[in-house]
N, C-alpha and C positions, 0 to 999 in steps of 0.2 A: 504494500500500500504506500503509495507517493504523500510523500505530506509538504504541500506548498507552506508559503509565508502565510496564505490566507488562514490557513488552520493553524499554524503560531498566533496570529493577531487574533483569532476566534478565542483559542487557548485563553491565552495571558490577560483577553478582557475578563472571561469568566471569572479567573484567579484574581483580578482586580473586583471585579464585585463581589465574591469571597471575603475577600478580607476588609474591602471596607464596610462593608454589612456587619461582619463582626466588631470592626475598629473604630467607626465610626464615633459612639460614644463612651468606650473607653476612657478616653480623656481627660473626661471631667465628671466620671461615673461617680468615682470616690467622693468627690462635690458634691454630686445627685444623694449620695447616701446618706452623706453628713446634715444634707440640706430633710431630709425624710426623718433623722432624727434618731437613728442605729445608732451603735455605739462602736466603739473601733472594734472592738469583738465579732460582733454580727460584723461590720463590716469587710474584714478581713474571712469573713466564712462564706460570705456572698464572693467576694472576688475570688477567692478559692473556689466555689463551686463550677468555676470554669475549668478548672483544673482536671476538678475528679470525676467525669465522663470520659475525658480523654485518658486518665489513666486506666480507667476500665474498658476503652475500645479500641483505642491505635495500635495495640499489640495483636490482639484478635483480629484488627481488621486487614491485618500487613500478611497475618500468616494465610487468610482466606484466600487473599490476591493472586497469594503464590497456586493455593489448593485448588480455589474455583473460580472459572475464567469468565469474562464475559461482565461479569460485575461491575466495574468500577465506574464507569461511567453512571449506572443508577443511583449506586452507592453516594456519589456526588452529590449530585441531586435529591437526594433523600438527606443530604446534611443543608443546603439550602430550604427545604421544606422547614427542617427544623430550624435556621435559623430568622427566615418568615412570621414563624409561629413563635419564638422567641422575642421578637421586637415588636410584635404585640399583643403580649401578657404585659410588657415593660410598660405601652402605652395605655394598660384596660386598669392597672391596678400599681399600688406602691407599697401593695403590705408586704412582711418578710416572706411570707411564702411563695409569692406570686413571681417577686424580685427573685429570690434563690430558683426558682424553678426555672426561670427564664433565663438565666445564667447555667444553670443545666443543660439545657436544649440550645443556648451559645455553644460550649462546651461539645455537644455532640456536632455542632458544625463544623466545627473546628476539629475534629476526630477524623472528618472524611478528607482531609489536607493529605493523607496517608494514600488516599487514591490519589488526586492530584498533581504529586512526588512523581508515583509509578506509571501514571498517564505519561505524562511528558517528558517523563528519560526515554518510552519507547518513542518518543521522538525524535531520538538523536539515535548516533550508533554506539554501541555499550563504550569505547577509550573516550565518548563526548559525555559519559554519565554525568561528570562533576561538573562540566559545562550547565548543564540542563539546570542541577540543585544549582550552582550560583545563578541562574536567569530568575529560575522562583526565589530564592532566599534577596535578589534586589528588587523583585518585583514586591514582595512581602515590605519590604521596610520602604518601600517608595508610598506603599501605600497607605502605610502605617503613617507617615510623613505630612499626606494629605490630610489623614485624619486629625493629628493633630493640628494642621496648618486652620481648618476648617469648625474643628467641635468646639471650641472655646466661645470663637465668636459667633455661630449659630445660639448655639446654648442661650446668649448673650443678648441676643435679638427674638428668637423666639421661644424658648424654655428650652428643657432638657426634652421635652415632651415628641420635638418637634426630630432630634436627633434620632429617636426610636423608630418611628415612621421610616426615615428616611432608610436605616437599617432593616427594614421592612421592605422596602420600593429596591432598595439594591441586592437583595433576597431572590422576589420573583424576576427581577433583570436577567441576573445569574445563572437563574434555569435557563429562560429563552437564548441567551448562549451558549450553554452546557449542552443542548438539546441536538446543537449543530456542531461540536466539537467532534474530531477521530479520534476512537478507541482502535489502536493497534494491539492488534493479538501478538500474544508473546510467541518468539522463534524461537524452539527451542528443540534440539534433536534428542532430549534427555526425558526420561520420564517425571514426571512430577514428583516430588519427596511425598511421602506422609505425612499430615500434619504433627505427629509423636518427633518424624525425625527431623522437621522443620524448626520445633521447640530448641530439641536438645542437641542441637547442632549450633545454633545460634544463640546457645546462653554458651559456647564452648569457645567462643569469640573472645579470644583475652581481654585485646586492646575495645572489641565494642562497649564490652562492660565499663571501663575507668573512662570511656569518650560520655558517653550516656549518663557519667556520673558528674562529670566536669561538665554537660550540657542543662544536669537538674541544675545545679550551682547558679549558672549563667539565667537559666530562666527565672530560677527563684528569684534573684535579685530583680532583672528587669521587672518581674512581677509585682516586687512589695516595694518599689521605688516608682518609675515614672507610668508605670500602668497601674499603682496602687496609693502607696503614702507621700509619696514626692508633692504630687498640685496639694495636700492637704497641709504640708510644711509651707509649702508657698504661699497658702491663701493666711496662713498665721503669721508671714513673714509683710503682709496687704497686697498679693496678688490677688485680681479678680479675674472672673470667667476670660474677659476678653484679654487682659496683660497675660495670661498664662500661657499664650500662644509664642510668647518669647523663652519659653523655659523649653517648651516640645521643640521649637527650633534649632535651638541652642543642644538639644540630644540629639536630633534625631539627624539634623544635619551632618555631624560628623557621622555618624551610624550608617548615614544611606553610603557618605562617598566612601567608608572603610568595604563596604559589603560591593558598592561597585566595582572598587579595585581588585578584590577579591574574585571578582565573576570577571575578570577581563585577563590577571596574573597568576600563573600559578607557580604558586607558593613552592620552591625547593623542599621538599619532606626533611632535612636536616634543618629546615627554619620554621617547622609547625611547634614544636615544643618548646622553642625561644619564645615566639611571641605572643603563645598562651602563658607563661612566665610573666611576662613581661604587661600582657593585658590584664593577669588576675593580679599583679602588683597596684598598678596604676588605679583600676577600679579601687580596690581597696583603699586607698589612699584617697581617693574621692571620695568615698564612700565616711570615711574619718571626718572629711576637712567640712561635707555637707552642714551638718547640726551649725556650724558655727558661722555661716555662712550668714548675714545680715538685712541684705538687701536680692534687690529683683536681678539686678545685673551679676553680683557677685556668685547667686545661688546660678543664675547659666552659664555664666564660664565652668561652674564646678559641673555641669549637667552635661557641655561639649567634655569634658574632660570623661567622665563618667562613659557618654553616650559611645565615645572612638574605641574605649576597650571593650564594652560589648559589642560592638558593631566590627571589631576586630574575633572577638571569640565564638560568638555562634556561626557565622558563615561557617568559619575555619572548620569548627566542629564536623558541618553537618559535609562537606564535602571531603574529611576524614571518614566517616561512617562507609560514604559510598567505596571508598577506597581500600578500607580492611575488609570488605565482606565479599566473598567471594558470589560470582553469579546467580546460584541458585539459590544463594542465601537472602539477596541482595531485599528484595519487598521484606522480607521477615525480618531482617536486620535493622531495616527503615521503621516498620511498626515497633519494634524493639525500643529503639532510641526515640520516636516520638512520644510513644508511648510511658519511659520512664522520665523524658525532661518535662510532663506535662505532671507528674508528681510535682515536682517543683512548681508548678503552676499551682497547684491547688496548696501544696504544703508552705511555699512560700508566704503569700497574702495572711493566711492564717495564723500561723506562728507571729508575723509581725504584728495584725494586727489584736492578739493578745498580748507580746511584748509592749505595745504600744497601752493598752489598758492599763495593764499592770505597773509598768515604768514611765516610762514617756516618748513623744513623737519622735526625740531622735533620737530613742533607744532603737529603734526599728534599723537607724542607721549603720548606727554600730555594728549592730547583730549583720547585716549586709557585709562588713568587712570585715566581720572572720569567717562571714563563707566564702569571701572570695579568695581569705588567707589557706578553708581549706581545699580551693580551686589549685591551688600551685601543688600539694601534697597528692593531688589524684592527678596532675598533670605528667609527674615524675614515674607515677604508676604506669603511665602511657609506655608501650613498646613501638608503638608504631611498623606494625607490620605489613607494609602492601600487599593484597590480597589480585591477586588474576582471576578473571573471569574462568581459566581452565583449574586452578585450585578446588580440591573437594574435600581438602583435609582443617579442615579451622580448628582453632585451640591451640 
């Protein structure tokens, strides 16, 4: 099957309304909760609850892919259903249950990114795999980028009310793209694994395991800082809805050109372990200097700062994974590691946002920079072992 530029641009819009359906009001969610009158507790269980769907299906749904064919394009579209139905519960009701559940059914949208992945490497030829993950991990934070460029001052001018909707409207877009995108069947002259030896083949992955553990880290963090506690420090610091658009700048800017360069350079594999080193430092040390930070401008210099070392270490991560896992491991290995950095999604938020109860807003900070300190201690763990598509021996 021929896949023109049409069916790239077809692709990439879908995945762009994907993610802004999800990311949309992100932003200035944590706002939205505070503003509802939760407390950091609840609120940290709500932003978590995006987490823990995906840790319950991105692993199951990576080994399906490999088991049963033909799927994944539904499967898509069945995570835009749910994210449809999820941004409006957000706009029908504001109690905790209705919030949390809706954040659930985000969660499951964001679970089906695992077909997404696996769609569009067979777009390439398997030596362009890492190509492919860097177009979606830039398309991911381009988008991510808009969102914040945009939810602030929406929010601002027409309520949070209005950002739901819209996460709604970018929902059923999505389908009618997705509807017209190419599912290429997998070429494969091998028989299928069994799902038994698909598991235990793919937890025998040295280096997957301590990459997936350095990628919780990474999410955790982004999670309970600028998709979580960060606008809440800012708005204490007298950021409003619409000034907050200079803090999402000031991260996500360095973030997008880290993960551009990254999708254009590839990286020497005797320079992957330096400058996860070097990014889980740097974060850290942001992550310290945040709390003391005073004003609107000084808290975004510390956010560019912040923003370039994870915008430097998740790319990296996720175009390692492709790298150590051999061919037929490759979709299982993917649900693998989505599946466990999205722990971090749901454990991150939560934890801070009881740290944050219990202690205080920049105790959350803190807690950020010894998990980045213990980001360096699993990076060491890394062997880093390149993985060929003709390898069948992993561990």
């Amino acid at each position: 099957m021929t896949i023109t530029k049409r069916d790239h641009a077809l692709f990439l819009t879908a995945v762009f309304c994907f993610w802004f359906a999800t990311y949309v009001y992100v932003p200035v969610f944590s706002l939205y909760l505070e503003n509802s009158n939760f407390t950091y507790t609840a609120i940290g269980v709500i932003l978590g609850a995006y987490g823990a769907t995906q840790v319950l299906l991105r692993y199951p749904l990576g080994i399906l892919s490999d088991a049963l064919k033909g799927l994944l394009k539904k499967l898509l579209i069945v995570g835009f259903i749910s994210g449809f139905i999820s941004g409006i519960l957000l706009v029908l009701s504001d109690s905790f249950v209705a919030v949390f559940t809706a954040r659930l059914l985000a969660g499951v949208t964001a679970s089906m990114w695992v077909m997404a992945t696996i769609m569009y490497s067979r777009y390439f030829s398997p030596d362009q795999s890492s190509r492919a993950m860097g177009v979606l991990q830039l398309l991911t934070v381009f988008t991510q980028f808009i969102s914040m460029m945009f939810s602030g001052y929406l929010a601002d001018l027409f309520g949070f009310t209005a950002l739901f909707w819209i996460a709604a409207a970018f929902s059923l877009i999505g389908i009618g793209f997705t509807l017209f995108t190419k599912e290429i069947p997998v070429q494969s002259k091998t028989r299928p694994l069994k799902i038994r030896s698909l598991i235990s083949r793919t937890l025998r992955l040295h280096d997957l395991r301590w990459i997936t553990c350095a990628s919780f880290i990474g999410h955790s963090i982004i999670f309970m800082t600028i998709f979580g506690f960060t606008p809440l420090y800012a708005s204490s610091i007298g950021a409003t809805e619409r000034t907050l658009v200079i803090i999402f700048i000031a991260f996500f800017v360095p973030h997008l050109l880290a993960s551009l360069f990254l999708s254009f350079y590839t990286v020497p594999v005797r320079l992957h372990k330096p400058l996860l080193y070097g990014s889980f430092l740097t974060g850290a040390a942001a992550l310290v200097w945040m709390p003391s930070t005073a004003s609107l401008w000084e808290l975004s210099l510390n956010q560019a700062v912040l923003g370039l070392a994870l915008g430097i270490v998740l790319p990296l991560l996720l175009g390692m994974v492709v790298q150590v896992s051999p061919g037929p491991l490759k979709a299982s290995a993917m649900g693998f590691y989505q599946s466990f950095y999205a722990a971090g999604i749901l454990l991150g938020p939560v934890v801070a946002g009881s740290v944050a109860e219990q202690l205080s807003l920049s105790s959350v900070f803190y807690f950020g920079a010894l998990l980045a300190l213990a980001g360096l201690l699993i990076t060491w763990l890394i062997r880093f072992h390149v993985q060929t598509d003709g390898e069948n021996s992993p561990g």
